[in-house]
C-alpha positions as CSV (number, residue, x, y, z in Angstrom):
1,X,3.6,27.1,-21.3
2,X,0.6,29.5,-21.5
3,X,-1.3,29.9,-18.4
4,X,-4.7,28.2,-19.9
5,X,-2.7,25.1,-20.4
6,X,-1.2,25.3,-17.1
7,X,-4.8,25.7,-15.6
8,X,-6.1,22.9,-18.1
9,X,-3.5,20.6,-16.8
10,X,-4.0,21.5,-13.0
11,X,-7.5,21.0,-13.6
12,X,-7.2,17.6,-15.2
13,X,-4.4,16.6,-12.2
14,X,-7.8,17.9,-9.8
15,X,-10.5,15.5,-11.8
16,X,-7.5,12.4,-12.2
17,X,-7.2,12.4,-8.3
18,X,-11.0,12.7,-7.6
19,X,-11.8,9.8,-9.4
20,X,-8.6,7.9,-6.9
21,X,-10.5,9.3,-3.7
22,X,-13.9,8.3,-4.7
23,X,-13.2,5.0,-5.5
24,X,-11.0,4.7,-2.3
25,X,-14.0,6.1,-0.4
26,X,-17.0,3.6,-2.0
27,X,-14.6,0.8,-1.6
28,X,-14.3,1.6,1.8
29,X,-18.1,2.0,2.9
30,X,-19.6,-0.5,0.5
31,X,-16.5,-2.7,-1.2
32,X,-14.5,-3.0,-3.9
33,X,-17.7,-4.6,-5.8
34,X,-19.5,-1.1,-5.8
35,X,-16.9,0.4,-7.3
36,X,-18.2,1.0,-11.4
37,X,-17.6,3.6,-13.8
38,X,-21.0,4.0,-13.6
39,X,-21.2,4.9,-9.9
40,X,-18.1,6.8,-10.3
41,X,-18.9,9.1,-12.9
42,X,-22.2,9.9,-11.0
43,X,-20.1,10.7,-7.2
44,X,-17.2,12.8,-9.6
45,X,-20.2,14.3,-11.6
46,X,-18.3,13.9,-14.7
47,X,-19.6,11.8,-17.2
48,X,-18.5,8.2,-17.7
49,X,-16.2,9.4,-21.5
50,X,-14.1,11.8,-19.2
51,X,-14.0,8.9,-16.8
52,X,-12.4,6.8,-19.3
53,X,-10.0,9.8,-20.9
54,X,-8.6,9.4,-17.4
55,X,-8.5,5.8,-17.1
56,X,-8.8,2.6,-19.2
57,X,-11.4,1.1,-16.5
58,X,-12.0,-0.5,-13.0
59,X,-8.4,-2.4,-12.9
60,X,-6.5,0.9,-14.0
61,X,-8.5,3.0,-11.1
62,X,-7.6,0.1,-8.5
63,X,-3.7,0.2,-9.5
64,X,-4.0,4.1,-8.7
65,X,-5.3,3.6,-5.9
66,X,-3.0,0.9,-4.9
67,X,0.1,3.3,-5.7
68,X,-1.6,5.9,-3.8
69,X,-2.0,3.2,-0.7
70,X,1.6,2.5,-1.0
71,X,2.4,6.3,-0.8
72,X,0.9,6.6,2.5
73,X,2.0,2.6,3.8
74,X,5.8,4.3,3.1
75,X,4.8,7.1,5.1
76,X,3.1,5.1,7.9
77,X,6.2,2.5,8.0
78,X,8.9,5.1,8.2
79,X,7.4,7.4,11.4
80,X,6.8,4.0,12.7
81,X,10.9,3.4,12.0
82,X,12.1,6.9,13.1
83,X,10.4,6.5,16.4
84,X,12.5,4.0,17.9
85,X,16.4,3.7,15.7
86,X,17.2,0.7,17.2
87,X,17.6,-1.8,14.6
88,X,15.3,-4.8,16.2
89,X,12.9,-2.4,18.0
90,X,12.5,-0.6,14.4
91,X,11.7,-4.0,12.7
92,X,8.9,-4.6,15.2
93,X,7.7,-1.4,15.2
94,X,7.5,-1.3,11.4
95,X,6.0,-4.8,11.5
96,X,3.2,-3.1,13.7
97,X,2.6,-0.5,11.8
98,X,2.2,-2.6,8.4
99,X,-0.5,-4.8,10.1
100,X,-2.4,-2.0,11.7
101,X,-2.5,-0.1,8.5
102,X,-3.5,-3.6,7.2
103,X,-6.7,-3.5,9.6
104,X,-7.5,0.0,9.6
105,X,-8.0,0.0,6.1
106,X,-9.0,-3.1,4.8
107,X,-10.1,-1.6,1.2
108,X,-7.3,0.3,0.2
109,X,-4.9,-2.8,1.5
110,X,-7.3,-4.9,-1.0
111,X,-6.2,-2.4,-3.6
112,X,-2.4,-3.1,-3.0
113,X,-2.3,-6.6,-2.4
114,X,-5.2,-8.6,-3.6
115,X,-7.0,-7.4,-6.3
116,X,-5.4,-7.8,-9.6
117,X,-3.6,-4.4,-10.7
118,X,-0.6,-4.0,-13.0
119,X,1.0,-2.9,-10.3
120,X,5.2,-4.3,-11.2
121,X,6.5,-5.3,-7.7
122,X,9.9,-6.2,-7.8
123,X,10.9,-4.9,-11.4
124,X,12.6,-2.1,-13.2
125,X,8.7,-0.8,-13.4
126,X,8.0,-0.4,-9.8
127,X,6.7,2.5,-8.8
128,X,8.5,4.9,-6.0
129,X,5.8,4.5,-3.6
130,X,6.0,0.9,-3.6
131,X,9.5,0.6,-3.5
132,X,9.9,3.3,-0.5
133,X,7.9,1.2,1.2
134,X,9.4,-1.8,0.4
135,X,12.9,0.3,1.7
136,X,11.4,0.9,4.9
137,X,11.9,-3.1,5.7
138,X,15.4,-2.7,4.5
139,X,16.3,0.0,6.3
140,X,15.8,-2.0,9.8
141,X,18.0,-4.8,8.8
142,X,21.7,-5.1,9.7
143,X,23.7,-3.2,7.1
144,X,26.4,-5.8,6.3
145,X,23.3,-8.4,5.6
146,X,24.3,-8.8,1.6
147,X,20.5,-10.4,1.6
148,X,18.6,-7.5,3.5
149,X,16.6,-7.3,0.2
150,X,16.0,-11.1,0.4
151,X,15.4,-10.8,4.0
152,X,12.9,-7.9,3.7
153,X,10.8,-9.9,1.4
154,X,10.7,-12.6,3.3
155,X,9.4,-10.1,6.5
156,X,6.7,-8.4,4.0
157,X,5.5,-11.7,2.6
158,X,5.2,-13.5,6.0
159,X,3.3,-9.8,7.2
160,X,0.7,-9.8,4.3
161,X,-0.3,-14.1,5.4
162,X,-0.8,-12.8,9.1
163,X,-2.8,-9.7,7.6
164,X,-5.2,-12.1,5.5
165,X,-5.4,-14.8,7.6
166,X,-6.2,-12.0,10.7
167,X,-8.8,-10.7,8.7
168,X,-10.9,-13.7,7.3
169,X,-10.3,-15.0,10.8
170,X,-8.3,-17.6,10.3
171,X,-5.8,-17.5,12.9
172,X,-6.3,-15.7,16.2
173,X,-6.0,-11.9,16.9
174,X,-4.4,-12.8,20.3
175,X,-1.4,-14.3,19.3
176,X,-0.2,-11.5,16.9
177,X,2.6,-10.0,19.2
178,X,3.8,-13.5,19.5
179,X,3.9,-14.0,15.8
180,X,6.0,-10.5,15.4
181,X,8.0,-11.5,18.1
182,X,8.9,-14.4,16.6
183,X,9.5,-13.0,13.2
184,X,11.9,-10.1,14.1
185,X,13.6,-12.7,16.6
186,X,14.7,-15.1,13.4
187,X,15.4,-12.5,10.9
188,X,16.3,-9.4,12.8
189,X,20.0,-10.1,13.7
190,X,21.1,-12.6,11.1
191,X,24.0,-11.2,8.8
192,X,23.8,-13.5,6.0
């Protein structure tokens, strides 16, 4: 590969991941309903046709964000893991430290687990980040669990209704240690 398409392609990488930050960044000071290509273009200072050579539109800039979300919700999820190798105290430290990145970044979790993306959870399609994420729940369940996959769904799902409901203030902040408790108390220690 000659070294001007090896620059080109670096330099195309550069502009592809620009667009990702500065959507993540609008969303997060003025919402997902700021985001445009419009706006976008403008903050990259590209214009909107190399935009759009980079992505199809809105949704396709959301999923990219979204898989760069569940890069760094793997990462967050497995120091919370390492710190503590006990099998139950793992599960509730992971739980944690999904709902606090939950709360401390409400627009990127938007990204990842509300707005519509093509996003494959689940499927033959989905994505490393997503699914190292998804591992991280695994990983603190008892190893001769045949349904630590089932199991770890089951944790993430009832995770992202106590992240929601927390945030439109539908159930109470106070009782959130009680509600992990709980959760790693019925599912931590059952081989199945």
């Amino acid at each position: 590969m000659s070294a001007i398409k090896e620059r080109r392609e670096r330099e195309r990488a550069q502009r592809h991941q620009l667009i990702i930050t500065e959507a993540r960044e609008l969303a997060e000071a003025e919402g997902w309903e700021a985001v445009t290509t419009r706006r976008l273009a403008e903050r990259v200072e590209y214009s909107q046709p190399v935009l759009y050579s980079h992505f199809s539109g809105k949704d396709a800039i959301v999923s990219a964000v979204a898989i760069d979300g569940f890069g760094e919700l793997a990462a967050h999820l497995r120091c919370a893991r390492l710190a503590d190798p006990e099998p139950r105290q793992a599960l509730h430290a992971v739980c944690r430290a999904y709902l606090e990145f939950a709360t401390e970044r409400p627009a990127l979790y938007q990204a990842m687990f509300v707005m519509p993306t093509d996003v494959k959870f689940a499927h033959a399609e989905t994505p490393p980040q997503l699914r190292a994420a998804f591992d991280e729940f695994v990983s603190c369940l008892r190893p001769d669990n045949a349904r630590r996959e089932l199991f770890a769904e089951v944790i993430w799902s009832t995770l992202h209704g106590m992240a929601v409901l927390s945030d439109s203030g539908r159930i109470p902040p106070d009782g959130q240690e009680e509600r992990l408790d709980f959760v790693v108390t019925q599912l931590a220690d059952t081989p199945s």
